[in-house]
Short mmCIF file of the C-alpha atoms (twelve columns), coordinates in Angstrom:
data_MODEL
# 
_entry.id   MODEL 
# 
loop_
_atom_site.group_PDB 
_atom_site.id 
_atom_site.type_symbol 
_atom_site.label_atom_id 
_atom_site.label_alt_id 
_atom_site.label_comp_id 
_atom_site.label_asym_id 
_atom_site.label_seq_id 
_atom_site.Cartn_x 
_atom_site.Cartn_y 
_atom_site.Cartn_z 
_atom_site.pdbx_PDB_model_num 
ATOM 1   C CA . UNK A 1   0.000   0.000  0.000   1 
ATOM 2   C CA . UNK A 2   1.625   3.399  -1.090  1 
ATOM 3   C CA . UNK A 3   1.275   6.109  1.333   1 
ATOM 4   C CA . UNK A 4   0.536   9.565  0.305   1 
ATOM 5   C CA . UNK A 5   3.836   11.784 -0.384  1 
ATOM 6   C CA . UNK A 6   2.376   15.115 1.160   1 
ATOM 7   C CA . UNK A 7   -1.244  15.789 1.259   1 
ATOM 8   C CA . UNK A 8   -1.017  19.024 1.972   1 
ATOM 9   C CA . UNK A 9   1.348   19.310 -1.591  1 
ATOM 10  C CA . UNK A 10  -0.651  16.726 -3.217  1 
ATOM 11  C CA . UNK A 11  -4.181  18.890 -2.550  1 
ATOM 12  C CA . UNK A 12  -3.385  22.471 -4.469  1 
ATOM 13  C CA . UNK A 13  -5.847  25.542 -3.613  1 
ATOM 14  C CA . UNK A 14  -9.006  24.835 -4.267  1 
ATOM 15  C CA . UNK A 15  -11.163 27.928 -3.167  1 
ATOM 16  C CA . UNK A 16  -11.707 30.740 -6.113  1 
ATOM 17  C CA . UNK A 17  -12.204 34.443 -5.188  1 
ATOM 18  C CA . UNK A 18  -14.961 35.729 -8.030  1 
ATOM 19  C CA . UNK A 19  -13.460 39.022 -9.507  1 
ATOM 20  C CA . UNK A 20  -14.615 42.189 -7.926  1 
ATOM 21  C CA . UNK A 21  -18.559 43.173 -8.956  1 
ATOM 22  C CA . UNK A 22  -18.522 39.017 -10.207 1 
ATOM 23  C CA . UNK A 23  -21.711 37.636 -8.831  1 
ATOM 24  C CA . UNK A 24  -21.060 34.701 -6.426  1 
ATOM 25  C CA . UNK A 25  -20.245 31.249 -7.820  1 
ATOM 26  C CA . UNK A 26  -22.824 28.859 -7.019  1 
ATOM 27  C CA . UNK A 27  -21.381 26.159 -4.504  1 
ATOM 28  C CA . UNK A 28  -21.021 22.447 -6.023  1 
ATOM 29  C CA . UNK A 29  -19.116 19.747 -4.206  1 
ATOM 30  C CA . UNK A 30  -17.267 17.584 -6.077  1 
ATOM 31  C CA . UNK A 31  -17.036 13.696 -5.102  1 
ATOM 32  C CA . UNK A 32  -13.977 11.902 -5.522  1 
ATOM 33  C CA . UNK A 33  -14.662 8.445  -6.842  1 
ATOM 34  C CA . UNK A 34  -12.518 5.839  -5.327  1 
ATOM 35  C CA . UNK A 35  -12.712 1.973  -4.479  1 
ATOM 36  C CA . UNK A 36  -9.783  2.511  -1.391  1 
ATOM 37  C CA . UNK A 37  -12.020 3.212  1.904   1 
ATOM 38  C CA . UNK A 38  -9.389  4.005  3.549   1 
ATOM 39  C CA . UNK A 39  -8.589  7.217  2.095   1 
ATOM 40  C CA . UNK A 40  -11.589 8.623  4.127   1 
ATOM 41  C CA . UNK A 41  -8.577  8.883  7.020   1 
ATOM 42  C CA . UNK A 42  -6.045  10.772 4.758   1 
ATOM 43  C CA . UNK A 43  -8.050  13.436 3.438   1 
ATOM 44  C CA . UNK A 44  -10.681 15.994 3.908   1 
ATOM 45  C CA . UNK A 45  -12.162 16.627 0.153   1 
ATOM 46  C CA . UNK A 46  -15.610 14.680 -0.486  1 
ATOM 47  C CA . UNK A 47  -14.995 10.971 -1.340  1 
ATOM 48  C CA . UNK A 48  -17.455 8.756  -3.136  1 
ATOM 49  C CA . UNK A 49  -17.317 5.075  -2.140  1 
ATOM 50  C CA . UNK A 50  -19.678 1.875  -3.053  1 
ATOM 51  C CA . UNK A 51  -21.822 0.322  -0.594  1 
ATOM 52  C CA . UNK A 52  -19.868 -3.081 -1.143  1 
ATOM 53  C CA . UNK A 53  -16.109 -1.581 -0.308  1 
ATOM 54  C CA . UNK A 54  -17.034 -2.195 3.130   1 
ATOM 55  C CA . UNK A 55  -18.419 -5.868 2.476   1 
ATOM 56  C CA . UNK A 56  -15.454 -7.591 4.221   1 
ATOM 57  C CA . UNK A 57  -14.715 -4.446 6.261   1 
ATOM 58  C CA . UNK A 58  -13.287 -5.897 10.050  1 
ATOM 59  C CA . UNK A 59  -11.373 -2.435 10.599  1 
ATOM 60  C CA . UNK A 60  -13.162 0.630  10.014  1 
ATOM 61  C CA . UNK A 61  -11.905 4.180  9.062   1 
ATOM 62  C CA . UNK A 62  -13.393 6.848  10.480  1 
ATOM 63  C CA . UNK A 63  -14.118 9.479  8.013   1 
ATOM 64  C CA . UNK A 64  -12.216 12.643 8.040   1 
ATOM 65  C CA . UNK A 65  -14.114 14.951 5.883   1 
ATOM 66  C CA . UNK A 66  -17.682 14.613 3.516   1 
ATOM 67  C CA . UNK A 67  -18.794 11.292 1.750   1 
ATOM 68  C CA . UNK A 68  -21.370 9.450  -0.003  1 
ATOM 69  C CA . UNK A 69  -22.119 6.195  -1.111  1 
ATOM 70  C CA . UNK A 70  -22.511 5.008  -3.780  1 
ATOM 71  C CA . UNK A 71  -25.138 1.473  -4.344  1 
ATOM 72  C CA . UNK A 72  -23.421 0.060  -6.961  1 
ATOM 73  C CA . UNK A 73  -25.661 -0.334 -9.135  1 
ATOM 74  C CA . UNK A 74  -24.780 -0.219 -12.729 1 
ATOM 75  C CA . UNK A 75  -22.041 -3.284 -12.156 1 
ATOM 76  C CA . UNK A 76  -25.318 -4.987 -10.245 1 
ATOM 77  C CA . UNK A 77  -27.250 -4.617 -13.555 1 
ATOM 78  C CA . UNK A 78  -24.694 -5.100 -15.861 1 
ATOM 79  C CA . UNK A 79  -23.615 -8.189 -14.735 1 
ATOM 80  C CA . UNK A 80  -26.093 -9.789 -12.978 1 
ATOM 81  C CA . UNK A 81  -29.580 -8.005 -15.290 1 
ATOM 82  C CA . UNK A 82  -31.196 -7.418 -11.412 1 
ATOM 83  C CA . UNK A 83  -30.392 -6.629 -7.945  1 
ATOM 84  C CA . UNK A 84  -29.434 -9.835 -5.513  1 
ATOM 85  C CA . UNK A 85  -29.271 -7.708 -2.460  1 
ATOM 86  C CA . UNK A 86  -32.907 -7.327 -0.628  1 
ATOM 87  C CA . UNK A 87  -33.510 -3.525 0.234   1 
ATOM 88  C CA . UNK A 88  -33.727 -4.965 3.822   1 
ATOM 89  C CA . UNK A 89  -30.106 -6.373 3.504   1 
ATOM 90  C CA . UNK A 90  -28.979 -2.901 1.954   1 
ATOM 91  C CA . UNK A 91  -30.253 -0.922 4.696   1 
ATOM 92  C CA . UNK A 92  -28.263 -2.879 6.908   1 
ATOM 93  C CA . UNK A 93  -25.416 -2.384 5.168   1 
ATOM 94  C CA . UNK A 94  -25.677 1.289  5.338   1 
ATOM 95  C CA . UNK A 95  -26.637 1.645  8.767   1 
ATOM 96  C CA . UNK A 96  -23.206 -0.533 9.293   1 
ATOM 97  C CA . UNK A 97  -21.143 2.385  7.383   1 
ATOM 98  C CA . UNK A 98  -22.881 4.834  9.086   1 
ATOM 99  C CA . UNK A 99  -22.274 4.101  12.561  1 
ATOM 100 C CA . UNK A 100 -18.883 2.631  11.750  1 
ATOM 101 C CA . UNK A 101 -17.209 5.376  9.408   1 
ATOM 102 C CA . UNK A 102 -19.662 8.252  10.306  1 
ATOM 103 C CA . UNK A 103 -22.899 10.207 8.914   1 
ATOM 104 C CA . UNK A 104 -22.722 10.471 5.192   1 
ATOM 105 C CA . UNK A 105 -23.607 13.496 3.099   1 
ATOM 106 C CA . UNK A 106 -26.389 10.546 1.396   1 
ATOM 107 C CA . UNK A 107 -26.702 7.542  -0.171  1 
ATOM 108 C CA . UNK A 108 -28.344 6.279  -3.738  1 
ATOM 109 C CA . UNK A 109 -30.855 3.765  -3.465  1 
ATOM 110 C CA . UNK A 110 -31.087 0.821  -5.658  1 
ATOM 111 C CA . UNK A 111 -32.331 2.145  -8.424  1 
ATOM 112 C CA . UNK A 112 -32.274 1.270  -11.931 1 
ATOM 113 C CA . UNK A 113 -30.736 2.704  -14.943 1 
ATOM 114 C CA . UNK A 114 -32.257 3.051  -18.178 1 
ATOM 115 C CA . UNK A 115 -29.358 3.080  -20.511 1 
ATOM 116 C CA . UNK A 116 -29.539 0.967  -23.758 1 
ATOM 117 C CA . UNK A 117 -26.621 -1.288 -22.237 1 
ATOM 118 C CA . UNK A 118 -28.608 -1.731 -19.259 1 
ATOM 119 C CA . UNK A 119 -32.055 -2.573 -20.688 1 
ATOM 120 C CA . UNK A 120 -31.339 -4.477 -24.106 1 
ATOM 121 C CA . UNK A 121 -27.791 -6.166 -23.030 1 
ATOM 122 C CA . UNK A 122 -25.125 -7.217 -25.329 1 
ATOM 123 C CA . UNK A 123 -21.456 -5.911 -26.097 1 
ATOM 124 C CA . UNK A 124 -20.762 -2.262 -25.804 1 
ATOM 125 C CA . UNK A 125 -17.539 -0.436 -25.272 1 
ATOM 126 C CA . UNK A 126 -15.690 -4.132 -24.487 1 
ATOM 127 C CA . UNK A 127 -17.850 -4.967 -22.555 1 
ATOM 128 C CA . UNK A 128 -20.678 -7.173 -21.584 1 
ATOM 129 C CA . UNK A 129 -24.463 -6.646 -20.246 1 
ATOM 130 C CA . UNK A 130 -26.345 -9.338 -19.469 1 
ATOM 131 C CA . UNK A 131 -29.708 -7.131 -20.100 1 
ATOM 132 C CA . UNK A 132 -32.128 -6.703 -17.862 1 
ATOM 133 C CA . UNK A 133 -35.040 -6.881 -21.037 1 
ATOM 134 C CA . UNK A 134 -37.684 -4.626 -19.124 1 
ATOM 135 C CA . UNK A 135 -38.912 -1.173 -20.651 1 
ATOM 136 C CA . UNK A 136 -38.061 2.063  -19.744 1 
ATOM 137 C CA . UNK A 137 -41.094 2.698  -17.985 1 
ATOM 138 C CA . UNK A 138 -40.567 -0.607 -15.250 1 
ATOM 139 C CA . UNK A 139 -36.995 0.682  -14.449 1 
ATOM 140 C CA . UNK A 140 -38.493 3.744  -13.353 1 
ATOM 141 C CA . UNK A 141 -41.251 2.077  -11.636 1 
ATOM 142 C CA . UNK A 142 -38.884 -0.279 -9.831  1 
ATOM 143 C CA . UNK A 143 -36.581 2.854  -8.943  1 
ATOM 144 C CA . UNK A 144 -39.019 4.796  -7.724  1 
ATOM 145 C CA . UNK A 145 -40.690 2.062  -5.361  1 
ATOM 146 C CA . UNK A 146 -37.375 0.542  -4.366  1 
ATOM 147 C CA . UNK A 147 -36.681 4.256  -2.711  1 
ATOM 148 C CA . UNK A 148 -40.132 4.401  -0.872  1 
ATOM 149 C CA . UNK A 149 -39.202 0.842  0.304   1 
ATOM 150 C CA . UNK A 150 -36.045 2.063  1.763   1 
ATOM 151 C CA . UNK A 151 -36.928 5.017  2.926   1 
ATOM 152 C CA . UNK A 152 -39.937 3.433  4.970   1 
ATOM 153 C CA . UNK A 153 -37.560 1.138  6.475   1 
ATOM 154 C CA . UNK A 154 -34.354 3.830  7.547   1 
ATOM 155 C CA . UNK A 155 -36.095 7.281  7.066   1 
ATOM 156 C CA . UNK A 156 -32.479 8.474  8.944   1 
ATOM 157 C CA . UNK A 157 -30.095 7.006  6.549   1 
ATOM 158 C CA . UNK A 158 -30.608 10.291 4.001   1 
ATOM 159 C CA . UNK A 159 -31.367 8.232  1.408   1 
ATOM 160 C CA . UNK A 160 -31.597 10.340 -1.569  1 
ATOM 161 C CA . UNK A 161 -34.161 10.192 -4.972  1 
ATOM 162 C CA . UNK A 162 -32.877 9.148  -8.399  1 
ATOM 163 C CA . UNK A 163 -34.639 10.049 -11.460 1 
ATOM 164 C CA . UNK A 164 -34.134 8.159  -14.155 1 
ATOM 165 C CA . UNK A 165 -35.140 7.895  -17.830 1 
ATOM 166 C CA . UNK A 166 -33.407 8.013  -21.885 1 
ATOM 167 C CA . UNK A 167 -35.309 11.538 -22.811 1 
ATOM 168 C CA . UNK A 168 -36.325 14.670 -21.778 1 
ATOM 169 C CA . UNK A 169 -40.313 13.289 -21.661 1 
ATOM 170 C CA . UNK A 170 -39.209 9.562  -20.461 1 
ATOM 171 C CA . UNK A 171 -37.467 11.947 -17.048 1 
ATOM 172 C CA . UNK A 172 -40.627 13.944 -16.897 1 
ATOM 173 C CA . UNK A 173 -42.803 11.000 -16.041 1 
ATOM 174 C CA . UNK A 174 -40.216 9.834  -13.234 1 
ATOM 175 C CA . UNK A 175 -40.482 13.577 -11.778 1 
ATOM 176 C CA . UNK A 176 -44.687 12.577 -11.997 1 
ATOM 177 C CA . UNK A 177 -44.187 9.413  -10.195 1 
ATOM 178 C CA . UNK A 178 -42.458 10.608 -7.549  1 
ATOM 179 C CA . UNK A 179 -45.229 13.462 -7.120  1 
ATOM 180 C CA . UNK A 180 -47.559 10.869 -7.338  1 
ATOM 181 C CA . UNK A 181 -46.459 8.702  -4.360  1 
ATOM 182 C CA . UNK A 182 -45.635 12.045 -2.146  1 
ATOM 183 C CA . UNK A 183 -42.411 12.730 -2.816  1 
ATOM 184 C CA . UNK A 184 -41.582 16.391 -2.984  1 
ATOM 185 C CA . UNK A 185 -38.318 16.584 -4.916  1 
ATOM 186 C CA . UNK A 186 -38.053 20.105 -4.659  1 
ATOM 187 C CA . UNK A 187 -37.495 19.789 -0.925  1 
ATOM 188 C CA . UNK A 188 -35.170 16.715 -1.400  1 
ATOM 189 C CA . UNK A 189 -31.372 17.477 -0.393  1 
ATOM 190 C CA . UNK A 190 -29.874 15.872 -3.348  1 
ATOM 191 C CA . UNK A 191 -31.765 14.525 -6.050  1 
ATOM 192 C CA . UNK A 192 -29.567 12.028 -8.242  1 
ATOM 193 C CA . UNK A 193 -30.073 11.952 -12.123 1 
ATOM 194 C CA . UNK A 194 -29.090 8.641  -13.601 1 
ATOM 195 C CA . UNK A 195 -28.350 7.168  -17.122 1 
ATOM 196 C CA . UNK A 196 -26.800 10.832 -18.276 1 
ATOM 197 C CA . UNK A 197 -22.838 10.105 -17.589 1 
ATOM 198 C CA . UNK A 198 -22.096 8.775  -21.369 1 
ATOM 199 C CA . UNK A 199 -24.527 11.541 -23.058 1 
ATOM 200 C CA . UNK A 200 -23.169 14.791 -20.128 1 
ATOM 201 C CA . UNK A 201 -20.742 15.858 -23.121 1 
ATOM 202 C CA . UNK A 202 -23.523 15.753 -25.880 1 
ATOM 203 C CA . UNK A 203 -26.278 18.114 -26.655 1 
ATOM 204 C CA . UNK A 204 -28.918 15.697 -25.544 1 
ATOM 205 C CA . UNK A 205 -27.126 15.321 -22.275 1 
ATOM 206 C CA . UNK A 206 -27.123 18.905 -21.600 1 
ATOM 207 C CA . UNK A 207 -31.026 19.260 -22.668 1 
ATOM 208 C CA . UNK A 208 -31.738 16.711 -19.867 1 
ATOM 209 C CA . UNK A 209 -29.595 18.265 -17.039 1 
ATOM 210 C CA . UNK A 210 -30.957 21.882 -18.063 1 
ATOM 211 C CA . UNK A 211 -34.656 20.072 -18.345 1 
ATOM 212 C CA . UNK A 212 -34.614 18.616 -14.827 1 
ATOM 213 C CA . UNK A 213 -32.714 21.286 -13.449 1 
ATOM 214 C CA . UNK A 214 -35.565 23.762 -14.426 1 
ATOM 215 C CA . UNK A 215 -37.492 21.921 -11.540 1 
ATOM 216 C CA . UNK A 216 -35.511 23.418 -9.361  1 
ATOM 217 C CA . UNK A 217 -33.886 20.167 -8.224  1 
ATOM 218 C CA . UNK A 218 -30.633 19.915 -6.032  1 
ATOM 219 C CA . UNK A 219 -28.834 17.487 -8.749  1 
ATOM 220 C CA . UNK A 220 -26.140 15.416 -8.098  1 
ATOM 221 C CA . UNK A 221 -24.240 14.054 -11.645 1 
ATOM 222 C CA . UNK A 222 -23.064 10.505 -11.532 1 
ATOM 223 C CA . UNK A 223 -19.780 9.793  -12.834 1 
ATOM 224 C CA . UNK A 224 -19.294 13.651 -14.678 1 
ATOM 225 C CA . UNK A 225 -16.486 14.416 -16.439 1 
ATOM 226 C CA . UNK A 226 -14.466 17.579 -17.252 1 
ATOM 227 C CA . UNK A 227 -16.561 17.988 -20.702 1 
ATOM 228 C CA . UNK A 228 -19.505 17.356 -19.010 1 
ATOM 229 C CA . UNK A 229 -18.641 20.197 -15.780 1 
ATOM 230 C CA . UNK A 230 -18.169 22.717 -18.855 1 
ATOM 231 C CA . UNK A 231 -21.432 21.852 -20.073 1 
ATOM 232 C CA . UNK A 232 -23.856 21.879 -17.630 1 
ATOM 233 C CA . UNK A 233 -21.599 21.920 -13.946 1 
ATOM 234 C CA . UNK A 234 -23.495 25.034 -13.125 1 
ATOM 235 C CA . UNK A 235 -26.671 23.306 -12.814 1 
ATOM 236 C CA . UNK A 236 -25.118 20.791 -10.578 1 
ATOM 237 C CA . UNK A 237 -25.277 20.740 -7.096  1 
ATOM 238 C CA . UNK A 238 -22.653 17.814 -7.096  1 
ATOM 239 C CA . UNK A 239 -21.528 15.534 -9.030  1 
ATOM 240 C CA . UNK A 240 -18.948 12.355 -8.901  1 
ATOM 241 C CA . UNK A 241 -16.357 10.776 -10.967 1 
ATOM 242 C CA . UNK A 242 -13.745 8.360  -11.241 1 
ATOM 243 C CA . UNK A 243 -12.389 8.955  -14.537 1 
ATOM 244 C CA . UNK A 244 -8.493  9.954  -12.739 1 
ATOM 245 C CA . UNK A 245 -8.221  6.151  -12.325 1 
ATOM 246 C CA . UNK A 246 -8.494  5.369  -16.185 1 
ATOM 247 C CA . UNK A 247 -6.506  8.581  -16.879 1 
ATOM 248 C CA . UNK A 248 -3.582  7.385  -14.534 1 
ATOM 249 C CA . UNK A 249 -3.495  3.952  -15.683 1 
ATOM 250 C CA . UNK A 250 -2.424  4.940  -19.617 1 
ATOM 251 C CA . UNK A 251 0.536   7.022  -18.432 1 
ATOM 252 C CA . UNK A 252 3.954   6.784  -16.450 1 
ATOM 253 C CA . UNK A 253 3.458   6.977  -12.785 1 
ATOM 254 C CA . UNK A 254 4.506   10.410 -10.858 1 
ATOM 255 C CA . UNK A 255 8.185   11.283 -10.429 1 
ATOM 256 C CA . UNK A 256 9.213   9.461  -7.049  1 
ATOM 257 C CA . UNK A 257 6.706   6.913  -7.604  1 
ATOM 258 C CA . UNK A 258 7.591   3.065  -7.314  1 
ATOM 259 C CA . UNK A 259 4.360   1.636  -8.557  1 
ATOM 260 C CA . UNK A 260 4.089   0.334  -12.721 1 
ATOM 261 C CA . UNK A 261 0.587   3.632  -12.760 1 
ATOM 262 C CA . UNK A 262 -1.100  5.768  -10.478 1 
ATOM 263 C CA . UNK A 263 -4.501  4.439  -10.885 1 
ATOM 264 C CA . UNK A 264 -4.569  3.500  -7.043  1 
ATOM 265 C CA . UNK A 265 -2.613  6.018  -5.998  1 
ATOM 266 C CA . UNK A 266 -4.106  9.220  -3.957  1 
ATOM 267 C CA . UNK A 267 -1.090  11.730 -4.531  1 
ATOM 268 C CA . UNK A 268 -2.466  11.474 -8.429  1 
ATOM 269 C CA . UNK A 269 -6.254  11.657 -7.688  1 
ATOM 270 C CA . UNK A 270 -6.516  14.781 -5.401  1 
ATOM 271 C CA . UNK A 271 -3.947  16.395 -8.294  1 
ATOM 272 C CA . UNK A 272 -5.950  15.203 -11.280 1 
ATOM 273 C CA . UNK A 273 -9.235  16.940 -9.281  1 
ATOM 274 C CA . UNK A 274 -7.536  19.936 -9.301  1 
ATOM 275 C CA . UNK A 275 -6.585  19.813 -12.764 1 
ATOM 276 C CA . UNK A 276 -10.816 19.458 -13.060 1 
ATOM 277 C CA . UNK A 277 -11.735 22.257 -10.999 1 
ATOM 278 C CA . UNK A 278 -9.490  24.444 -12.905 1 
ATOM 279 C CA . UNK A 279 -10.354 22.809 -16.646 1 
ATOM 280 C CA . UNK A 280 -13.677 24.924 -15.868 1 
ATOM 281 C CA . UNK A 281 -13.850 28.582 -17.541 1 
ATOM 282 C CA . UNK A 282 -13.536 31.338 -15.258 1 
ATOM 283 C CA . UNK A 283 -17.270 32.697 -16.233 1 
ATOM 284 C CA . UNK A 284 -18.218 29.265 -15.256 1 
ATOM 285 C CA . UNK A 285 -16.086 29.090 -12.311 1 
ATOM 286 C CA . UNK A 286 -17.662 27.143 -9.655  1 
ATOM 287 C CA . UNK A 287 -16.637 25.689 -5.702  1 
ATOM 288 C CA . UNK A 288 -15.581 22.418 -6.295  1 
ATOM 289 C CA . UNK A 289 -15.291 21.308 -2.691  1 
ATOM 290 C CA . UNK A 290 -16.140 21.237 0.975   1 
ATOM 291 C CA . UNK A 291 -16.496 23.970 2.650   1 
ATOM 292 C CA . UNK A 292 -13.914 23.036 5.652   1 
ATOM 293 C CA . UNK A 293 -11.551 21.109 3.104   1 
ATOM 294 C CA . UNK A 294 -8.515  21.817 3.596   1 
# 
């Protein structure tokens, strides 16, 4: 296990001052995706972890600064074309985290995405979907009941809403379901929009964010990227990725480095999330962290 060089080098500036007579930068917190739980003890910027990380957990981090986690499920549906963990099982496992690690910022519910991958299976990008072979409109049904199930049984756990859908109409009717069974979205700390992270960079992406965001909707982006932040990261009011991992593993590791990459290494991450926060233009520029980050 490498341990971090210098976090204090390793974690540049991340705070902006808006020019003088700028109007203030809307405040967006910016997850860190990561698979090692035990960075949560050697740093303070938001993390995003999965639920199962903490599977075989027997010792426990405490968390030093923000997190969230994270369900898992896209590698649920992709591999498996349904979920295998009851929502009473999952509950569990978050109440485990919770008291263990400490209070998260929120947590996704099982829901279920309605990408094309997802839903019709087959080969795509390398790799392989099993298919779950159920419309559109029963993966929002499912994802919608799934989070009244869980929030009935841990209304504590800040569970948070996902909507899901594949068009601007398609999201619409999971914003009418929830309304339907009570939910009021509006009021909702963070409300998660699904299925968008391989269209954020494309015009249809953007239509959706600016669509849902128009409901005045606290939005968290799963798995955004930098041309996705300069699209719509304004709208956001967080969003996650993981994409420093991929980016680290097709070049030469950092000087002083003994491993073959940097795609587990932390010194990398917290310097390729920089490098995001400032890929955003200045008349864009938003706050890309916590508040008491270091």
């Amino acid at each position: 296990m490498t341990q971090p060089t210098d976090i204090r080098r390793a974690l540049l500036p991340a705070v902006r001052t808006p020019a003088a007579g700028a109007p203030a930068a809307p405040r967006m917190r910016f997850y860190l995706t990561t698979h090692k739980r035990h960075w949560l003890r050697w740093t303070k910027v938001p993390l995003f972890l999965k639920s199962e990380h903490w599977d075989r957990a027997v010792k426990w981090d405490v968390a030093q600064g923000p997190y969230a986690v994270d369900s898992g499920g896209f590698m649920e549906l992709k591999n498996k074309g349904t979920w295998t963990r009851p929502p009473r099982q999952y509950v569990q496992e978050l109440r485990r985290i919770w008291e263990h690690v400490g209070p998260y910022d929120w947590a996704a519910p099982q829901d279920w995405m309605c990408e094309n991958a997802i839903i019709n299976g087959g080969w795509f990008g390398g790799q392989y979907f099993v298919g779950t072979h159920l419309s559109v409109e029963e993966h929002q049904r499912r994802t919608v009941e799934n989070f009244l199930e869980l929030r009935s049984l841990a209304p504590d756990l800040r569970i948070a809403p996902v909507l899901q859908g594949d068009t601007i109409p398609a999201y619409e009717r999971c914003v009418e379901l929830y309304e339907n069974a009570g939910v009021d979205l509006q009021a909702e700390p963070v409300v998660g929009l699904g299925s968008v992270c391989r269209l954020q960079s494309t015009k249809q992406g953007a239509a959706i964010v600016t669509a849902m965001a128009a409901h005045g909707f606290k939005l968290h982006g799963f798995g955004f990227k930098i041309l996705g932040l300069e699209r719509v990261g304004q709208l956001l009011a967080s969003a996650d990725s993981a994409a420093w991992s991929s980016h680290a593993r097709r070049r030469p590791p950092l000087p002083g480095h003994t491993h073959k990459n940097c795609a587990n290494c932390i010194d990398y991450a917290l310097m390729w999330r920089e490098r995001v926060i400032r890929s955003i233009p200045t008349h864009r520029q938003m706050l890309l962290t916590d508040r008491s980050a270091a």
